[in-house]
C-alpha positions in Angstrom: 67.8 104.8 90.5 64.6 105.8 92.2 61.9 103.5 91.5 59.3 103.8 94.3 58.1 106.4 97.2 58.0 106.0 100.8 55.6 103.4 102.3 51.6 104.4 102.9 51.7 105.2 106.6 47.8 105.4 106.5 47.8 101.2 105.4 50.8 100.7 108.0 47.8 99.5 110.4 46.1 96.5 108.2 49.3 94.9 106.6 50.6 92.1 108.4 54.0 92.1 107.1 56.9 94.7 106.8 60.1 94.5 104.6 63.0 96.7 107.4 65.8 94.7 106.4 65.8 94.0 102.4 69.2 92.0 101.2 70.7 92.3 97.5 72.8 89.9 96.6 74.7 90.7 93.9 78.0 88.7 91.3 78.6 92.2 89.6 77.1 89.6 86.8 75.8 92.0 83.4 72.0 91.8 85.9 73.6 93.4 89.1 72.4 96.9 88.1 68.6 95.4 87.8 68.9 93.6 91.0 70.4 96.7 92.6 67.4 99.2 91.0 65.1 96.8 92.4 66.6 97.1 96.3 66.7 100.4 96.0 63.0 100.5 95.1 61.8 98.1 97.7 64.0 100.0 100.3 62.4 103.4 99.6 59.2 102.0 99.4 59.0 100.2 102.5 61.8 102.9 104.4 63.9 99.9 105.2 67.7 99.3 104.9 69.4 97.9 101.9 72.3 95.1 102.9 74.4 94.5 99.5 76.0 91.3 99.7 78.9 89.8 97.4 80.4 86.8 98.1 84.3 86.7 97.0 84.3 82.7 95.6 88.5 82.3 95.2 88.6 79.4 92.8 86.7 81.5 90.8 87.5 84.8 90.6 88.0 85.4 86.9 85.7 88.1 87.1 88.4 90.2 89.5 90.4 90.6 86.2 93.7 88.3 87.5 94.7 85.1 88.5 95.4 84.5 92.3 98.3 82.9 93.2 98.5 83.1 96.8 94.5 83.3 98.3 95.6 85.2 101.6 97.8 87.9 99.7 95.0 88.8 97.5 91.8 88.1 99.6 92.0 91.8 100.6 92.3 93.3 97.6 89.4 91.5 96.3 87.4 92.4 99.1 87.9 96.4 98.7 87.5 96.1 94.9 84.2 94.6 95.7 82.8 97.3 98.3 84.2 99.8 95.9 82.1 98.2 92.9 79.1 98.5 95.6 79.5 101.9 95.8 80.0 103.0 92.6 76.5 100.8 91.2 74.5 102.4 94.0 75.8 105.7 93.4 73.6 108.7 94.8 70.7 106.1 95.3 69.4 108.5 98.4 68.7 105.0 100.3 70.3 103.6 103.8 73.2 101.1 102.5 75.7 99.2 103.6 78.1 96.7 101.8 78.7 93.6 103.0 81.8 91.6 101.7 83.1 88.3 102.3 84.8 85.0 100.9 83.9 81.7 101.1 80.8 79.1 99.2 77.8 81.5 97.8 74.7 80.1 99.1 76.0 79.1 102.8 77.8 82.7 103.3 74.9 84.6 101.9 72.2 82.2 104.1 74.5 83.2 107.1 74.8 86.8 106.4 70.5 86.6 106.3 70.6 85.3 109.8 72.7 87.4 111.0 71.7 90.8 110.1 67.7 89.5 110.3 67.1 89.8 106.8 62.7 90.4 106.0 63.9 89.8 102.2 66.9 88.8 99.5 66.6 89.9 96.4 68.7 88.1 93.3 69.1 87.2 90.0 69.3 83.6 88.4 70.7 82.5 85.0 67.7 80.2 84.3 69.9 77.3 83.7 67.7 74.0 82.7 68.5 70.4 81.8 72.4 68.4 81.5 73.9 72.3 82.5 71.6 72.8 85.4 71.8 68.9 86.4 75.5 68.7 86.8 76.2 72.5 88.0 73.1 73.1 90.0 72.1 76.5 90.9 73.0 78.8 93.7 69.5 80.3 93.0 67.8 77.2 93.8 69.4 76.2 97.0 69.3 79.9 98.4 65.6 79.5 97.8 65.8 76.4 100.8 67.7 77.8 103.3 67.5 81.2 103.4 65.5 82.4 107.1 62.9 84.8 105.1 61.6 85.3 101.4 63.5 85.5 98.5 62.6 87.9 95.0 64.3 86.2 92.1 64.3 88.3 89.0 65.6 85.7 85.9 68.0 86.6 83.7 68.0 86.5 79.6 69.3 87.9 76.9 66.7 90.7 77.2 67.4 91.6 81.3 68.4 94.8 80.7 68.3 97.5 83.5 65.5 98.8 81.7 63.5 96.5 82.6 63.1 97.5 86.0 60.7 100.8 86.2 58.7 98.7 84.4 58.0 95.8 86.5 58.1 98.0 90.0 55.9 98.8 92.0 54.0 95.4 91.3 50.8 96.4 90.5 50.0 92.6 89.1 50.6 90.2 91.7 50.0 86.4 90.8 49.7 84.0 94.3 49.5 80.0 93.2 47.1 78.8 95.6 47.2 75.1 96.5 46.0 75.6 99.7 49.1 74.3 101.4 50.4 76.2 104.5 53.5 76.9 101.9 50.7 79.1 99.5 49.4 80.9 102.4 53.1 81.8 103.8 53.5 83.2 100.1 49.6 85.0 100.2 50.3 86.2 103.4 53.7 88.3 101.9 51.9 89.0 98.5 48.8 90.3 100.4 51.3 92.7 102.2 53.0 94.3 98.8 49.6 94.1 97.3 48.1 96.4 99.5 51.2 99.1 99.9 51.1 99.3 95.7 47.5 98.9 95.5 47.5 96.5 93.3 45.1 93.6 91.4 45.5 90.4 93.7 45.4 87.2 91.4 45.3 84.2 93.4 45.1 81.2 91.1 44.5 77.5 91.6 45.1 74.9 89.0 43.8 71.8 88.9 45.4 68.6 87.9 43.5 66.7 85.7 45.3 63.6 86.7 44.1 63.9 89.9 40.8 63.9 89.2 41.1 60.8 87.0 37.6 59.0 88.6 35.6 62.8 87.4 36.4 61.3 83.2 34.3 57.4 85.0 31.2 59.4 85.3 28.1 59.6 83.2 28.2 63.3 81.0 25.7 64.8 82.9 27.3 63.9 86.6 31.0 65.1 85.5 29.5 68.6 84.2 27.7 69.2 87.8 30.8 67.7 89.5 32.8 70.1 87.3 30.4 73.1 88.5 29.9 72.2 91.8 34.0 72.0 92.2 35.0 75.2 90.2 32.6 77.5 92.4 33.9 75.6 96.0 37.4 76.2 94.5 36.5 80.1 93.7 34.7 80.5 96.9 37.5 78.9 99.2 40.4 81.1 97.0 37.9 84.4 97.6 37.8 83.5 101.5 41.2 83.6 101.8 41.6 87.5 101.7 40.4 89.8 104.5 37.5 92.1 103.9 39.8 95.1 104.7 42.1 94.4 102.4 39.5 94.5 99.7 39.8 98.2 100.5 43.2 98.5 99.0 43.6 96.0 96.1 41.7 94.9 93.5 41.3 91.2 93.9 40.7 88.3 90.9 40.0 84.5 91.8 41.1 82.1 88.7 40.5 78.2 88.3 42.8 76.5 85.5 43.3 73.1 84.6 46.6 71.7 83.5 50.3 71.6 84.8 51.0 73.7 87.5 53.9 75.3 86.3 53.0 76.0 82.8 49.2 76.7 83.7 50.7 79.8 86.1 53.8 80.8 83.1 51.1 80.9 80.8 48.9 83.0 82.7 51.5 85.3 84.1 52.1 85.8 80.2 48.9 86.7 79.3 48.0 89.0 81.9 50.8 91.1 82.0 51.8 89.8 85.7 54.7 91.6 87.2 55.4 89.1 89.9 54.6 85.7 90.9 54.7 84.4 94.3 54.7 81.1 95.2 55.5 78.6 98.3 57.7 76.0 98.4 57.2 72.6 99.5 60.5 70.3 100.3 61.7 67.6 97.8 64.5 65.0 97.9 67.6 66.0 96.3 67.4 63.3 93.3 63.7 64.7 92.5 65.0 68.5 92.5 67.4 67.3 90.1 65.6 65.3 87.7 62.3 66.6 87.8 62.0 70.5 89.8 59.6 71.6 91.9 56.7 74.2 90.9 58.5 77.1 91.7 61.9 76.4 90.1 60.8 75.6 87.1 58.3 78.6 87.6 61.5 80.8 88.5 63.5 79.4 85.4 60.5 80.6 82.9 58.6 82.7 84.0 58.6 86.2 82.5 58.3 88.6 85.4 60.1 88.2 88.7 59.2 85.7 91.1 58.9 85.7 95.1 59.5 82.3 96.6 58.4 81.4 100.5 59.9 79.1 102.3 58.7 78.2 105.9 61.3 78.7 108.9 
């Protein structure tokens, strides 16, 4: 499926980032087509090579059509069906590819896979699981998204994932960046800024304020709190405007927003409305019992939001 050109040689100069080594990984799961259409896109786009990954699981492996009785006398056969299913989905793609098949727990084999073949990007789908089902089974999504070497593009799944969907959403030519000002936002603005440019594309960087953290603005007399409220919304704007190069401003169209609310449902809510076709956001460590209980930004981001979403993660 050919969903993109190759890459802008003429813009090669002011982007700061290239994608050579883009990773699918793939279940053969009803979404594997639209995470496949999606790596084929990026990889003509950005002339790279396209690494499909499957991980064989052997407790589980239902989805190979028997039950395996002895592991070693069937971990072959699982492996060529596998690279054979590779083949088939990418079909006459016209893109660099090469399958790369093994057996053993998802997230650690695909994170080590990553390091070793240098991936610049992994592309995959999640299920979107929430509450007691995402509490007690976790998600392979969400760990992949903390210890993978380079970025991740998560594309959810639904009901409504359809392959389909894919020429619609690529190239990104609506690119949402949560800005917090963190070093994890501008990891994720420095990437954006990168695809944003090559597709030419409006540049929304967005910052939302909490309004519980601003509980001593609510103290002041009416008058004080509307110029605080001014005088904070246009440093906010001006500080998000500064954080883009004057040459890029050549090559993307770029909006600065201010929202108040919850972070994750201020930027689903937005990405709604405007027709965003993906969301990039940095991630910022959190214990394991907090993941669990409560999510960070960007899962819960990931789990709802209704284009897909890039996730940065520093080294």
């Amino acid at each position: 499926m050919a969903l993109g050109l190759g890459i802008n040689k003429e813009k090669e100069g002011c982007m700061r980032r290239q994608f050579r080594n883009i990773f699918c990984a793939t279940d053969f799961s009803a979404y594997a087509d639209v995470v496949l259409a999606y790596g084929v896109g990026m990889a003509k786009r950005f002339d790279a090579n396209l690494n499909i990954c499957h991980v064989v699981d052997l407790p589980t492996v239902s989805a190979y059509g028997e039950a395996v009785f002895d592991p070693i006398e069937y971990q072959q056969r699982f492996m060529e069906t596998a690279r054979a299913e590779i083949d088939r989905l990418l079909g006459d793609a016209q893109v660099k590819y090469q399958p790369l098949v093994t057996i053993g727990n998802t997230t650690d084999e695909i994170s080590r896979l990553a390091r070793e073949y240098i991936a610049d990007l992994v592309i995959t789908a999640t299920h979107g699981r929430s509450g007691l089902k995402r509490f007690f089974l976790g998600s392979v999504t969400e760990r992949l998204m903390r210890t993978l070497p380079c970025p991740m593009l998560v594309l959810r799944g639904s009901e409504g994932f359809t392959e389909d969907a894919a020429p619609q959403r690529f190239p990104f030519k609506k690119i949402l960046v949560g800005c917090d000002f963190s070093e994890d936002a501008a990891l994720a603005l420095d990437y954006s800024l990168n695809m944003a440019q090559e597709f030419e594309s409006e540049l929304h960087l967005v910052h939302v304020v909490e309004p519980s953290g601003y509980k001593d603005l609510f103290k002041l007399p009416h008058d004080a709190g509307e110029k605080f409220k001014e005088d904070l919304y246009n440093m906010i704007k001006e500080k998000l405007n500064s954080l883009v190069p004057e040459d890029a401003l050549n090559w993307i169209k770029l909006q600065t927003v201010l929202l108040v609310g919850k972070p994750y449902a201020e930027l689903i809510r937005y990405a709604e409305i405007n027709d965003i076709d993906m969301v990039s956001l940095g991630i910022r460590g959190h214990g394991m019992v907090e993941e669990l209980l409560v999510g960070s930004t960007t899962d819960r981001v990931i789990r709802q939001s209704p284009c897909p979403v890039l996730s940065v993660c520093p080294k």
